[in-house]
N, C-alpha and C positions, 0 to 999 in steps of 0.2 A: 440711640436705641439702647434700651436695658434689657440684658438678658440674665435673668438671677433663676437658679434653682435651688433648692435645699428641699433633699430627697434622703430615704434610706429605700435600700434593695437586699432582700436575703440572696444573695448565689449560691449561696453552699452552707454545710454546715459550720466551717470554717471561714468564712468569709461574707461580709455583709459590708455590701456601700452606702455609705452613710454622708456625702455630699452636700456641701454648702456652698458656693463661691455666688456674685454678682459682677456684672460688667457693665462699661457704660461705653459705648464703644459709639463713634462717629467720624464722620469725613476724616479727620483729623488722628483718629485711633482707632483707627478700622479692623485692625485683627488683635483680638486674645487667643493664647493658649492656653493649654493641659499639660503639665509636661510630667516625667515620672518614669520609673520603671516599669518595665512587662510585668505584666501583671498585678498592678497597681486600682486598676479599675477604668481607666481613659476609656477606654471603646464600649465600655459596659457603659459608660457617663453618657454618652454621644448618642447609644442605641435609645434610654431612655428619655434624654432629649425629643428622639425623635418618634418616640413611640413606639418603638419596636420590643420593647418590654414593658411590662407594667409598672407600679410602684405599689411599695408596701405600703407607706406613707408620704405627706412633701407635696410641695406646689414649684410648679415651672414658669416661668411666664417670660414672654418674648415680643418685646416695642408692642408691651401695650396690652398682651394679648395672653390670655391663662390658657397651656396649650393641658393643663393639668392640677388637679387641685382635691386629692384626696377628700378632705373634710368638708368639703363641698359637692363633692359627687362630681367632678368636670373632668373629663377624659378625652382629648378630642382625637382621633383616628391618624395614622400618619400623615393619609393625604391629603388631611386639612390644617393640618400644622404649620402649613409655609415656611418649611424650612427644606434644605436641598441638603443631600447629603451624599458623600463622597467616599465610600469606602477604601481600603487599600487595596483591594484587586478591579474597583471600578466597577464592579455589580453591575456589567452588561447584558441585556440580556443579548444571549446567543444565538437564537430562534430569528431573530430581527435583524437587518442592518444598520447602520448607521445612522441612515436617515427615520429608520424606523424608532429607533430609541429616543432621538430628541423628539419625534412625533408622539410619544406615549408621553413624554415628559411633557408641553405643550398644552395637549389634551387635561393632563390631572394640575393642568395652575391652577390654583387660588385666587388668582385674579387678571384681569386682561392687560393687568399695566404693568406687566414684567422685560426684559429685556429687550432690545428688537432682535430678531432669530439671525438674523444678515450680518448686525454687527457683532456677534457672538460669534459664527462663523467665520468673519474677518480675522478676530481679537484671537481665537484658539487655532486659527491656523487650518482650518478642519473642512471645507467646505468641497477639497479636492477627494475626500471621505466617505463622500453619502452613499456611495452605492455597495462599499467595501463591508462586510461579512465583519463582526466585531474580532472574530476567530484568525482573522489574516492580521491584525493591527500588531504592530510594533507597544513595548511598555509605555511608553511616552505618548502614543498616537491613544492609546486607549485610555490614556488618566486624560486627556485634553479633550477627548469624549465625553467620559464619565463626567467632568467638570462642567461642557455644555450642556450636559442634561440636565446635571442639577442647575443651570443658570435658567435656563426657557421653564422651568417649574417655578416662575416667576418669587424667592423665596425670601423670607424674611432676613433670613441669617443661613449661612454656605457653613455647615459641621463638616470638616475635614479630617477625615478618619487615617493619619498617617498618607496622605497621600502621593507621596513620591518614594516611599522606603522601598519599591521591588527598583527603583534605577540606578544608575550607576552613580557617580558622584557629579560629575560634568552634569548629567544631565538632569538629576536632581535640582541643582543651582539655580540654571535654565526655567525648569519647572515651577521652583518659587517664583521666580521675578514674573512666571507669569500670572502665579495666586496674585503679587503684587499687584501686577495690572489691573488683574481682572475686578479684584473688591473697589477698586479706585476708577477705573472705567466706568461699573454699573453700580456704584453707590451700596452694595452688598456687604453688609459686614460677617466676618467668616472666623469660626473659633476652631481654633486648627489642635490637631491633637498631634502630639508627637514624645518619643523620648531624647530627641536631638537638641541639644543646648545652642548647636548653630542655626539649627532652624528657628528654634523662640528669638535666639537675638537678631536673626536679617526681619525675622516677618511682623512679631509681637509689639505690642508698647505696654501690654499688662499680658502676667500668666498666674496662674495658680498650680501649684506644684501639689500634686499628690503624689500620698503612700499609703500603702497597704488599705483601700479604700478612701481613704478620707483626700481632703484640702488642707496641707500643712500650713502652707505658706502663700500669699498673694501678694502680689505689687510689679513694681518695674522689672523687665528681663534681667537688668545688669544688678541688681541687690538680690533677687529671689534664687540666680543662678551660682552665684558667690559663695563655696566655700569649703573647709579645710583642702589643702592641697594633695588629697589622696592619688588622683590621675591629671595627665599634662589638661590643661583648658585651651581653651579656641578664644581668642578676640578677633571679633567678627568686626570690619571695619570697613565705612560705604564713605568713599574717598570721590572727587572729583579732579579729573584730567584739566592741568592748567600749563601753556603757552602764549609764550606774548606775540605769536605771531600766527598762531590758531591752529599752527600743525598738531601732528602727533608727536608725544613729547613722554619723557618717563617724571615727568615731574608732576606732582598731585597736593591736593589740599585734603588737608582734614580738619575742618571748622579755623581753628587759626594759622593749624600748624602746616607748616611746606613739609610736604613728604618728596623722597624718592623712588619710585617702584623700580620692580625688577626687569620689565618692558616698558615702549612706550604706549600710551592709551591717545586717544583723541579728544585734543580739547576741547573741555566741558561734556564731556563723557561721564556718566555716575559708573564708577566700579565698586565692585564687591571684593576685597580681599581679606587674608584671615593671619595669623601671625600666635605662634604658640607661647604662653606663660615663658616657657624655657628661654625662651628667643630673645627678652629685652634684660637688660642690663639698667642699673640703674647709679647715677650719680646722687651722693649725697646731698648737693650743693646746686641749685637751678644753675645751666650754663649761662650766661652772657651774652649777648651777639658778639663783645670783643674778645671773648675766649675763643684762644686757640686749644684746642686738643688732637692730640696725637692718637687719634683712633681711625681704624675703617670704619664704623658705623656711620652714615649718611644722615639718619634720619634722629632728630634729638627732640625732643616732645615734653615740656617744663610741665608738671601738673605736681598733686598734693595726694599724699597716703592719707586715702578715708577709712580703711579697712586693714585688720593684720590678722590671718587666719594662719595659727603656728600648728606647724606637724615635727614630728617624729625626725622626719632627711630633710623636709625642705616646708619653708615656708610661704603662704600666698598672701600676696599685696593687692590690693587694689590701691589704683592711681587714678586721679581724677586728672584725663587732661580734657576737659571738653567733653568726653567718652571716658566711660570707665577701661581700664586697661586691668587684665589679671597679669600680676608678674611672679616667677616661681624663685626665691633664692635660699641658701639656704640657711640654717641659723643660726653659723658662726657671720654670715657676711653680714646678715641682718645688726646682729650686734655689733659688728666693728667700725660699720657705718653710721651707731646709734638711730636708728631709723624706728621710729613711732607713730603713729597716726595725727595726720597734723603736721608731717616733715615735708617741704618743699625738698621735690627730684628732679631730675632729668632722666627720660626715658631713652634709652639710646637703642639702636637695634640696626642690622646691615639692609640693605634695601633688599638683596636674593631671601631676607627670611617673611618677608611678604610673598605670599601666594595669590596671584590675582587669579578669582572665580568666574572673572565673567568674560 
């Protein structure tokens, strides 16, 4: 499915969105993001997508379909857009219950070959729900509403307007893996908006970075999120639970590498955990299987510096080990190490400085 727009919007006298990006998104790459600063244009993007504003000028078009096309006079109304969209406070209506919201959403599909209603209520957990007042819902109970409404609106593409930022962080987490499900369950591809750089890297495989209106940058999470080390980064890292005897076990993989966690998980269990730039250490020299070293660090990860992003106190590395890794050091270590793009390391790091998120 292709979703390309390339629009301009006046908002203000000072401010006019001027937007380009395309995606090609399927089974395989089912979510893009927005990512950027408040007030950068993201939700003014998403609104226009879905017709909730006009366009000065610009054509939209979505698997196929011109939901918008200035120079051609094509404007199609929201509700015939087939797109589902998710704002950050869930846009329930209040007047309704539960069962009433997915019923209005239902009612305005686009077409009859949209989810089935049964297993959406299965998949979001929601079915114990229908009679409850949107006004009694917990934060979490109401984005997993908001999300089967927009799924029974049978839609072409899920625009996710920030959708977990009123939760706490646990339950945030939760919440993605259920976005994850959900576009992989119903074959729905879903362009998420966010300013969270762990958001784009658990959910994205392409994002487009805007500022101050526009699309600076597009491609992969791990190259477009990448760079000068001004504040600590997140490597976001989906690890799988491995035992030779199938229990729960703290020991995990990451593509080659045997990791250690900080608890144990259940074998073949996919986890999510996260580990700060600060956190890894790096050997100049890839270790060996027959090296001995005299360190606590558990976990040793051989890859290659593809990147050196120098600052002022400290400098950021990227390592390629399978996963890009950001590492924070600073720029006497860098030099003493002679470490340059191109250097075979060792990522070293203690197993307590993994956070497991799920």
């Amino acid at each position: 499915m292709k979703l390309a727009a390339r629009f301009r919007r006046r908002i203000s006298s000072g401010f006019t969105l001027d937007v380009a990006f395309e995606f090609d998104l399927d089974a395989a790459r089912p979510v893009a993001a927005l990512f950027g600063p408040s007030g950068c244009g993201k939700t003014t993007t998403l609104a226009a997508l879905a017709g909730l504003i006009p366009l000065d000028s610009g054509r939209i078009e979505v698997d196929g379909v011109v939901l918008a096309d200035t120079e051609h006079g094509v404007l199609l109304p929201p509700e015939r857009r087939g797109v589902g969209y998710v704002a950050q406070d869930g846009l329930l209506f209040p007047h309704l219950d539960v069962r009433g919201n997915l019923d209005f959403a239902a009612r305005r599909a686009h077409t009859a070959h949209g989810p089935d209603r049964a297993r959406v209520l299965e998949v979001l957990d929601i079915g114990g729900l229908l009679d409850r007042r949107t006004v009694t819902l917990s934060g979490g109970e109401h984005q997993r509403v908001a999300l089967a409404r927009a799924l029974l609106s049978a839609p072409r593409v899920l625009l996710l307007d920030e959708p977990v930022s009123a939760l706490d962080e646990r339950a945030r987490w939760r919440a993605l893996g259920l976005v994850e499900r959900v576009v992989r369950e119903f074959g729905i591809p879903a362009l998420h908006v966010t300013h969270s750089r762990a958001e784009v890297l658990r959910l994205a495989t392409v994002v487009a970075r805007m500022d101050a209106g526009r699309v600076v940058e597009t491609g992969a999470p791990a190259a477009v999120l990448t760079g000068p080390a001004d504040s600590t980064a997140w490597n976001m890292l989906r690890v799988l639970g491995t035992a030779p005897d199938g229990e729960a076990s703290s020991h995990a993989r990451l593509g080659v590498h045997a990791l250690v966690l900080p608890r144990a998980v259940a074998s073949g269990a996919t986890v999510w955990c996260r580990i700060s730039s600060g956190a890894i250490t790096l050997r100049a020299q890839p270790l060996q299987k027959t090296t001995s070293s005299a360190t606590s660090a558990r976990n040793r990860l051989v890859g290659r510096i593809v990147d050196i992003w120098p600052g002022d106190a400290r400098v950021r590395l990227v390592v390629d080990v399978g996963v890009a890794l950001q590492v924070d050091l600073t720029p006497e270590a860098v030099a003493d190490l002679r470490l340059s793009a191109g250097s075979h390391v060792t990522c070293e790091f203690k197993a307590h400085a993994l956070e497991l998120l799920d």
